[in-house]
ChimeraX commands (.cxc) that place a marker at each C-alpha (Angstrom):
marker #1 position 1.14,-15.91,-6.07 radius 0.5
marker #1 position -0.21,-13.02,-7.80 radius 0.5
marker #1 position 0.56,-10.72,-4.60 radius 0.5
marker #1 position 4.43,-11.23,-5.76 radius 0.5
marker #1 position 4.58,-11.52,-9.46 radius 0.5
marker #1 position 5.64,-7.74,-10.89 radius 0.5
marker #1 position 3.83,-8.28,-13.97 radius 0.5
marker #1 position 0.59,-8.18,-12.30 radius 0.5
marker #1 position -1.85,-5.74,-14.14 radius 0.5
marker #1 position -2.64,-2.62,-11.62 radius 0.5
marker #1 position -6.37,-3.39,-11.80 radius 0.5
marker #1 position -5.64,-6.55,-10.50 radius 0.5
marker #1 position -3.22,-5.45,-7.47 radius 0.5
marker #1 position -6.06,-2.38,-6.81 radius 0.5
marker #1 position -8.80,-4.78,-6.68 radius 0.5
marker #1 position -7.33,-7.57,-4.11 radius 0.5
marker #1 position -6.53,-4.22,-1.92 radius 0.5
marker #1 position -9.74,-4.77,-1.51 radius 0.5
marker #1 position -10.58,-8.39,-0.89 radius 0.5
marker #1 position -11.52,-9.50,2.87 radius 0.5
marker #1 position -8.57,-11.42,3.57 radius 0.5
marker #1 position -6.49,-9.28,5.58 radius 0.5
marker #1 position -3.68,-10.84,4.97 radius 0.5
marker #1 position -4.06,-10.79,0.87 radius 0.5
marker #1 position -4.71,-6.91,1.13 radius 0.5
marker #1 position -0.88,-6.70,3.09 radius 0.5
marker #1 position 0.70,-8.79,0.83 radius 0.5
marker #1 position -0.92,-6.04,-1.91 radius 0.5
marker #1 position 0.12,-3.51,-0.71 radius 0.5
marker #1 position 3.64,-5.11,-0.66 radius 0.5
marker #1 position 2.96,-5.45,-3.78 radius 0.5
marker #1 position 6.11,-3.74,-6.47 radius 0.5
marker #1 position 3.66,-1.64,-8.37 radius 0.5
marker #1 position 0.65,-0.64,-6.76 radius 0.5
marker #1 position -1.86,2.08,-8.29 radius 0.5
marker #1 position -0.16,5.02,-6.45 radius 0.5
marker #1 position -3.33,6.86,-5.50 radius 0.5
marker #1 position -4.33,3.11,-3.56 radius 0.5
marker #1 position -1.29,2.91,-2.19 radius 0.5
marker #1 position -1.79,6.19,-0.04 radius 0.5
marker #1 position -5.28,5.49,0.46 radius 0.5
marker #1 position -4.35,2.43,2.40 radius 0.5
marker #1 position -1.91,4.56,4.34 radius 0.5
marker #1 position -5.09,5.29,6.53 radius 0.5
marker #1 position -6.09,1.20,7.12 radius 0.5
marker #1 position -4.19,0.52,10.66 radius 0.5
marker #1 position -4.15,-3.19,9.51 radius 0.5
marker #1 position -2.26,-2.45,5.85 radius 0.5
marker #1 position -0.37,0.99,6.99 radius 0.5
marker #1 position 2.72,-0.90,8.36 radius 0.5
marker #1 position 2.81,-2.59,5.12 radius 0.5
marker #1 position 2.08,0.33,2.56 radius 0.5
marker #1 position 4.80,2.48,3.98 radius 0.5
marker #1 position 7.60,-0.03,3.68 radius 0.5
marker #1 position 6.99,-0.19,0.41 radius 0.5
marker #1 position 9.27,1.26,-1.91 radius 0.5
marker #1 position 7.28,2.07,-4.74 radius 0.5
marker #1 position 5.35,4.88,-1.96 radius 0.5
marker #1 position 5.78,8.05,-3.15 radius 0.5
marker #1 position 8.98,9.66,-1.97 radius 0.5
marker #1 position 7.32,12.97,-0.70 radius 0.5
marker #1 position 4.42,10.80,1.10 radius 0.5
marker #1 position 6.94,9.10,2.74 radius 0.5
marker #1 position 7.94,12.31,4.00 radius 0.5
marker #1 position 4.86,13.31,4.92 radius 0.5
marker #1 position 4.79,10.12,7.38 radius 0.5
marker #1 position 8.09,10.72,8.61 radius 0.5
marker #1 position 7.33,14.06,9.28 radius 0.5
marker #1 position 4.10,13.47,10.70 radius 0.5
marker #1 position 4.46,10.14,12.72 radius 0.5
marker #1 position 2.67,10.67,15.69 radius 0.5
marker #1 position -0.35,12.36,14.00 radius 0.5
marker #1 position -2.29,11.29,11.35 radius 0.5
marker #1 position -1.68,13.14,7.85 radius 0.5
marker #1 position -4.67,12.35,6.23 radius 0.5
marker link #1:1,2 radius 0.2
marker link #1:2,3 radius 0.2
marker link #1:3,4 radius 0.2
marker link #1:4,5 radius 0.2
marker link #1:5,6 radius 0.2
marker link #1:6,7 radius 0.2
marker link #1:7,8 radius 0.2
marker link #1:8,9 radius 0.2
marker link #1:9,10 radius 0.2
marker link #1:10,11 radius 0.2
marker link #1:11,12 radius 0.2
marker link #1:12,13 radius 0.2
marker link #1:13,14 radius 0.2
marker link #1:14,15 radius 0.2
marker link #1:15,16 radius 0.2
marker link #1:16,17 radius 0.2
marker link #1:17,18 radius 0.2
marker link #1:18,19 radius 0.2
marker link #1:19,20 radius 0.2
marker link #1:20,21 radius 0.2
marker link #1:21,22 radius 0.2
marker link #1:22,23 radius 0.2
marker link #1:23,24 radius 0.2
marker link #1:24,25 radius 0.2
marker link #1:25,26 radius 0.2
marker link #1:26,27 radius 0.2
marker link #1:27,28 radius 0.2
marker link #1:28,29 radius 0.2
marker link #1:29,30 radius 0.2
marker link #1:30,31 radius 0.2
marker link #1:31,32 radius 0.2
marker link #1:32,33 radius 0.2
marker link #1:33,34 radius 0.2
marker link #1:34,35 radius 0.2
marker link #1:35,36 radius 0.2
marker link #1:36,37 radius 0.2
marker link #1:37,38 radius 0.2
marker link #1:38,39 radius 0.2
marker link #1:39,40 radius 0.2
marker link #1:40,41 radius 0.2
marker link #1:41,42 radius 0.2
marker link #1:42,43 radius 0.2
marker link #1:43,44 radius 0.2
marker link #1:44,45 radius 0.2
marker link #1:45,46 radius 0.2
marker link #1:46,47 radius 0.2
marker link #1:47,48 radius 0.2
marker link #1:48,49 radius 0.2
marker link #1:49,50 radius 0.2
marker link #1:50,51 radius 0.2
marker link #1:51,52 radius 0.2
marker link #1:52,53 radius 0.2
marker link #1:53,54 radius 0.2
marker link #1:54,55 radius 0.2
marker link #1:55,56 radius 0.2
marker link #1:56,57 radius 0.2
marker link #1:57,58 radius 0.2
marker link #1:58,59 radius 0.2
marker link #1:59,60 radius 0.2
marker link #1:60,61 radius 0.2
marker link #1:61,62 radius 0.2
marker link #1:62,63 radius 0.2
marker link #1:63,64 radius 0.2
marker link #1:64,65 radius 0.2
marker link #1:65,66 radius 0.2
marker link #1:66,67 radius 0.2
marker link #1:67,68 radius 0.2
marker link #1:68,69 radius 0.2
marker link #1:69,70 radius 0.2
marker link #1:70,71 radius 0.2
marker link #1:71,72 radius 0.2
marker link #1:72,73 radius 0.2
marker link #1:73,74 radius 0.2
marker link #1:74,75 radius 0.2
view
C-alpha cells in the first residue's frame, strides 16, 4: 500500500492527505515522510490530528508546541 511504502514521492503522500477516504488521509499522515508544512496543517483536522502527532517525522518543536499547548488549540 502506498500509505506504507517510504519511497513514496511527497507529491504523492500530500495529495492522498487529501482524498475523501478518511481512513487513507490517517494512514497518510502516518505516513514516514510527509511534506512537513502538510503534516502541521493536518494538525488542525480532529479526524487526522491523533494520527499526525504520533508521527515521528513531526517536527520536534511542533511537537512541543502540542505538548505545551494541549488543551488549547495552537493554530
Amino acid at each position: 500500500m502506498t500509505a506504507r511504502e517510504p519511497r513514496t514521492g511527497p507529491d504523492v503522500v500530500e495529495g492522498l492527505t487529501r482524498d475523501p477516504d478518511p481512513e487513507v488521509r490517517a494512514a497518510l499522515a502516518r505516513h514516514p515522510n510527509p511534506p512537513a508544512r502538510r503534516l502541521t496543517e493536518l494538525l488542525v483536522d480532529p479526524e487526522l490530528a491523533h494520527a499526525v502527532a504520533a508521527n515521528p517525522a513531526l517536527d520536534q518543536r511542533t511537537a512541543d508546541r502540542l505538548v505545551r499547548t494541549h488543551d488549547h488549540s495552537p493554530w
